[in-house]
C-alpha positions as CSV (number, residue, x, y, z in Angstrom):
1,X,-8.1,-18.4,0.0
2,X,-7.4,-18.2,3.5
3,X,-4.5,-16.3,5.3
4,X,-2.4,-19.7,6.3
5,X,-2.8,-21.3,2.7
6,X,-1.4,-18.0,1.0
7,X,1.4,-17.9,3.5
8,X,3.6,-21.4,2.1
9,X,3.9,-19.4,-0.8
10,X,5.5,-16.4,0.2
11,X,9.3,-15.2,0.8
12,X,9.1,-14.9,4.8
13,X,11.2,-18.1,5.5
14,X,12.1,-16.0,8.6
15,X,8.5,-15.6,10.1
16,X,5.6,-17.7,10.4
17,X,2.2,-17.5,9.4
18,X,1.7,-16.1,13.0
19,X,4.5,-13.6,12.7
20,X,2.7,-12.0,10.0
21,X,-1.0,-11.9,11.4
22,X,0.5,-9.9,14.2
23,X,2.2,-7.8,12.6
24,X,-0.9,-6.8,10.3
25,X,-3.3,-6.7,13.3
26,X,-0.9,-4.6,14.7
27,X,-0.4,-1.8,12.4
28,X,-2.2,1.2,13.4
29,X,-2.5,4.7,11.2
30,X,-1.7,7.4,14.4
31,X,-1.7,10.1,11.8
32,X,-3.1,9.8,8.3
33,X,-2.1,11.6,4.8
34,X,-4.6,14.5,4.1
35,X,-4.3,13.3,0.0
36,X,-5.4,10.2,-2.0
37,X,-3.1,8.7,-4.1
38,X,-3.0,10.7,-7.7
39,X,-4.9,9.4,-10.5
40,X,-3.0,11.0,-13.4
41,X,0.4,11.0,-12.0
42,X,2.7,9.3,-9.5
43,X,1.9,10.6,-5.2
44,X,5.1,10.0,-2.8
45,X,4.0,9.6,0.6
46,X,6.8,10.1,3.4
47,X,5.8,7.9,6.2
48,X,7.1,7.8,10.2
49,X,7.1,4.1,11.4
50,X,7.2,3.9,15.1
51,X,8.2,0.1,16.7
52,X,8.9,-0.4,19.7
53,X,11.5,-2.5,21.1
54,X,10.6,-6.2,22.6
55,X,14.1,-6.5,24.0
56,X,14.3,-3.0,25.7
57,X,12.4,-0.5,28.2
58,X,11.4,2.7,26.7
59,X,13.3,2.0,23.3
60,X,11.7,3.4,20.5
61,X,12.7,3.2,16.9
62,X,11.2,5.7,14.4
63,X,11.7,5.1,10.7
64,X,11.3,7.9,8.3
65,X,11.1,6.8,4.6
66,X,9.4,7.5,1.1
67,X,6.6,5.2,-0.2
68,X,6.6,5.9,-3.9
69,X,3.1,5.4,-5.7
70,X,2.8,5.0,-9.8
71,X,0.2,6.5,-11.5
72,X,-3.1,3.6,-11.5
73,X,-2.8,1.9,-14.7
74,X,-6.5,1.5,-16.2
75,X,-6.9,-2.4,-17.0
76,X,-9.7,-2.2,-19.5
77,X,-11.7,-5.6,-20.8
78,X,-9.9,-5.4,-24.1
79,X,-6.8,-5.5,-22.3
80,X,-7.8,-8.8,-20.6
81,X,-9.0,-9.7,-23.7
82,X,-5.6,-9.3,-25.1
83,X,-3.7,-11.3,-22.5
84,X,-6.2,-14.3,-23.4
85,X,-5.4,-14.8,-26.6
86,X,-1.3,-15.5,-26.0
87,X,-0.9,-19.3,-27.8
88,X,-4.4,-19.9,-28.5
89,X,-6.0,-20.0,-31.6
90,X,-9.2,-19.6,-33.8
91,X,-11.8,-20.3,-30.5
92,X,-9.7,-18.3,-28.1
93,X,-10.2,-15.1,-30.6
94,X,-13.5,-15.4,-31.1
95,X,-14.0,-15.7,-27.1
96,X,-11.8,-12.7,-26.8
97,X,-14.0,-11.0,-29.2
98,X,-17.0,-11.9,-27.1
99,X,-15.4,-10.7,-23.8
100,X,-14.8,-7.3,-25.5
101,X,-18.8,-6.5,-25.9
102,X,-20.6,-3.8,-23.3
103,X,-22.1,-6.0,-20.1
104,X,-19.9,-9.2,-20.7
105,X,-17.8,-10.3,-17.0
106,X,-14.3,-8.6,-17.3
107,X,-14.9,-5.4,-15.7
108,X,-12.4,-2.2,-16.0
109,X,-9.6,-2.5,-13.5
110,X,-7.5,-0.4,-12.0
111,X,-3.6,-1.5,-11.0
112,X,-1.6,0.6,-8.4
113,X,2.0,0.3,-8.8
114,X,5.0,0.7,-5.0
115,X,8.1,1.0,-4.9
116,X,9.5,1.0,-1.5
117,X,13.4,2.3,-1.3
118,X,15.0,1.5,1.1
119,X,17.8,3.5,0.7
120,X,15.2,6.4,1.2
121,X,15.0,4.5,5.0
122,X,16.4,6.7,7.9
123,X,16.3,5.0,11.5
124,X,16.3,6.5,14.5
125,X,16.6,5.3,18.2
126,X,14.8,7.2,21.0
127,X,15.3,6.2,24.6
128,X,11.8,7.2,26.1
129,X,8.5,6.0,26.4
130,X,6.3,4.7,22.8
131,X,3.8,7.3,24.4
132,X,6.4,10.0,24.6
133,X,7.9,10.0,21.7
134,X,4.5,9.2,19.3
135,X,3.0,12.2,20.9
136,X,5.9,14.0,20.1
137,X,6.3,13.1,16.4
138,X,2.7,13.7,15.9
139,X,2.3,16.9,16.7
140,X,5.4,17.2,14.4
141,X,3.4,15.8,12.0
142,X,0.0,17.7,12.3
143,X,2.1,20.7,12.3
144,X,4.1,20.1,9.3
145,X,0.5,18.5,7.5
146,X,0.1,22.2,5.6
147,X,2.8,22.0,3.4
148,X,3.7,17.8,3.8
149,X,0.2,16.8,3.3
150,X,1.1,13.5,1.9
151,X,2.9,12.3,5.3
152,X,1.6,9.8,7.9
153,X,2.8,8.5,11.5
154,X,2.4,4.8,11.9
155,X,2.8,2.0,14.9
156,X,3.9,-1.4,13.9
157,X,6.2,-4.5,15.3
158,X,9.9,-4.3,14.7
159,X,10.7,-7.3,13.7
160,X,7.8,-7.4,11.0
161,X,8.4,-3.4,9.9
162,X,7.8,-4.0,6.2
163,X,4.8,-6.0,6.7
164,X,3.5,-3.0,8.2
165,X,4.4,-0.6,5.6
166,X,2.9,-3.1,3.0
167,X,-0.4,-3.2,5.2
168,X,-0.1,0.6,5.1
169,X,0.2,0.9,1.1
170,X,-3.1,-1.8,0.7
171,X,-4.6,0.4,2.8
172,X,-3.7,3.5,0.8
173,X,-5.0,1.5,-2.4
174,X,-8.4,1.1,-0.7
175,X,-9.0,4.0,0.0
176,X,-7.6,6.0,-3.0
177,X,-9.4,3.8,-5.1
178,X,-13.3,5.2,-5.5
179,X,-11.8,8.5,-5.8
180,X,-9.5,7.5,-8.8
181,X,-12.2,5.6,-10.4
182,X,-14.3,8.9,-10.0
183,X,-11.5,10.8,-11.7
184,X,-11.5,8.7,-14.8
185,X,-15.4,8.8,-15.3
186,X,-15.4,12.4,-15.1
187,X,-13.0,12.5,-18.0
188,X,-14.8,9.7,-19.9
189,X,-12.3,7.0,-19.1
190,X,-14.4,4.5,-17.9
């Protein structure tokens, strides 16, 4: 389904289908974390978001917050399986029952839980050039990588912020996501 079909259907009554292209297209990783999300337990990531004001020359807000990551849930066919058979009857079981046989089309599935808090959400306004002050906050970052190893430095819009933190936790997902599955075949999970 394509970007501008999914969009009627979501909250953003405040921006338009436009808004929210931008603001993913616009969402860059300056500095990433040096860790995958856990398999067997949850990961907190602290992240730096750095916008930069539309309105104002050399305005620069930072926000500093915790992206908190659940363990992946493991979604196995007879779980699917499971969920099918809700209000149906004698058919529906038996399908079920077929669907829960080696090589049939539900595959094992693995769900990744956020919770963003935005209580967790300092802000910060610098007066100086986005340059400046991302420079600044990454080398921050780099050097405080050896014991924070799960924090990254982002760019994104300001009006769209939380777009870009979603964008950022997809991302995370991705690329978490062969080395979780890894995990869980080494220990016979899958």
């Amino acid at each position: 389904m394509a970007l501008a079909a999914v969009w009627q259907y979501l909250p953003w009554a405040m921006f338009t289908a436009d808004d929210f292209q931008y603001a993913i297209e616009n969402t860059r990783l300056l500095i990433g974390p040096r860790r995958q999300i856990k398999t067997f337990g949850n990961t907190q990531f602290h992240f730096h978001l750095l916008t930069e004001s539309m309105d104002r020359v050399n305005e620069v807000r930072i926000r500093d917050g915790m992206i908190h990551a659940e363990r992946p849930l493991l979604l196995t066919p007879e779980h699917h399986a499971r969920l099918l058979l809700e209000n149906f009857g004698e058919k529906a079981a038996e399908f079920a029952e077929w669907l829960r046989q080696p090589g049939r089309p539900l595959a094992t599935i693995l769900k990744y839980g956020f919770q963003f808090r935005r209580s967790e959400v300092q802000e910060t306004v610098v007066h100086d050039s986005f340059d400046a002050v991302s420079e600044r906050l990454r080398a921050q970052v780099e050097e405080s990588q050896a014991h924070d190893p799960l924090s990254a430095v982002l760019q994104g819009v300001e009006d769209a912020w939380e777009v870009c933190l979603l964008k950022f936790t997809l991302d995370l997902v991705q690329g978490s996501s062969s080395g979780n599955i890894g995990d869980l075949r080494s220990r016979g999970l899958l």
